[in-house]
C-alpha positions as CSV (number, residue, x, y, z in Angstrom):
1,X,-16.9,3.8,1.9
2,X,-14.5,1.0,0.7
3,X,-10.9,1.3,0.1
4,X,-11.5,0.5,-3.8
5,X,-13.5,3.7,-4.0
6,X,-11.0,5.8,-2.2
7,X,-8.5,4.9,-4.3
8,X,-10.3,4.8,-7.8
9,X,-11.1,8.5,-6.8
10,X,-7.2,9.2,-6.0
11,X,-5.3,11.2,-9.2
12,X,-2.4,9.8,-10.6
13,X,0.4,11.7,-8.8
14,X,-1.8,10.6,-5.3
15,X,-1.4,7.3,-6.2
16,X,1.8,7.0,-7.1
17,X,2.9,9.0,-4.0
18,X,0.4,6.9,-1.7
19,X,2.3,3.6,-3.2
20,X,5.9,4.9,-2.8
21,X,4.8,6.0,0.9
22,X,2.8,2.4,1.3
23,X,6.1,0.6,-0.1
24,X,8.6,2.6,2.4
25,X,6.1,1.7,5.5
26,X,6.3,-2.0,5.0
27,X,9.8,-2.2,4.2
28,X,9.9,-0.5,7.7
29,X,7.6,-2.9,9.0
30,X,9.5,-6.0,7.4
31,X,12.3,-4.2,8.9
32,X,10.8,-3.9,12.6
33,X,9.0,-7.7,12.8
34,X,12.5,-9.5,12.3
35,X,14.2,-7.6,15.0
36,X,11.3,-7.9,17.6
37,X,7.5,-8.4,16.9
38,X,4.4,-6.2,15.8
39,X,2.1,-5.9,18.4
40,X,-0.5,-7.6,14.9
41,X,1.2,-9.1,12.3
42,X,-1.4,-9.1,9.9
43,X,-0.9,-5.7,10.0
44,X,1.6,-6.8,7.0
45,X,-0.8,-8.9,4.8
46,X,-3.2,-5.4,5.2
47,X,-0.5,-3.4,3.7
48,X,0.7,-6.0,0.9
49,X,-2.8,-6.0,0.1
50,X,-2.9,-2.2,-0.1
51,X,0.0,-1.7,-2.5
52,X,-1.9,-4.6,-4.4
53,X,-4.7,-2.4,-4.9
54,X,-2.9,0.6,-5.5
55,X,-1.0,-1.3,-8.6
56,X,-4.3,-2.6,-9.6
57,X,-5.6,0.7,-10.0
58,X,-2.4,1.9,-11.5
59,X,-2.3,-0.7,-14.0
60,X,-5.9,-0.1,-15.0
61,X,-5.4,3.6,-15.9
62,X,-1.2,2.9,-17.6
63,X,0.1,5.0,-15.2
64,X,4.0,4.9,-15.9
């Protein structure tokens, strides 16, 4: 099961919670990779590309 389905089956308030939560954890990791390094840095293109999705999805059903 892909990541699009999970979150096409996510309501509303999951995804909005799921994208504040998302946003906070790679603010953290920003955060964490300029003072010393992430073990995998493309650990924060896997998370950009998360909150992508999730506003994707939001956008699609105009969530506000």
């Amino acid at each position: 099961m892909g990541v699009k389905n999970i979150i096409s089956e996510m309501t509303d308030q999951e995804l909005l919670k799921k994208l504040k939560d998302d946003r906070v954890s790679l603010n953290k990791m920003k955060l964490f990779h300029k003072a010393s390094s992430l073990d995998s840095p493309i650990e924060l293109r896997f998370k950009r590309r998360e909150i992508a999705k999730l506003l994707t999805e939001i956008n699609k059903r105009n969530i506000k």
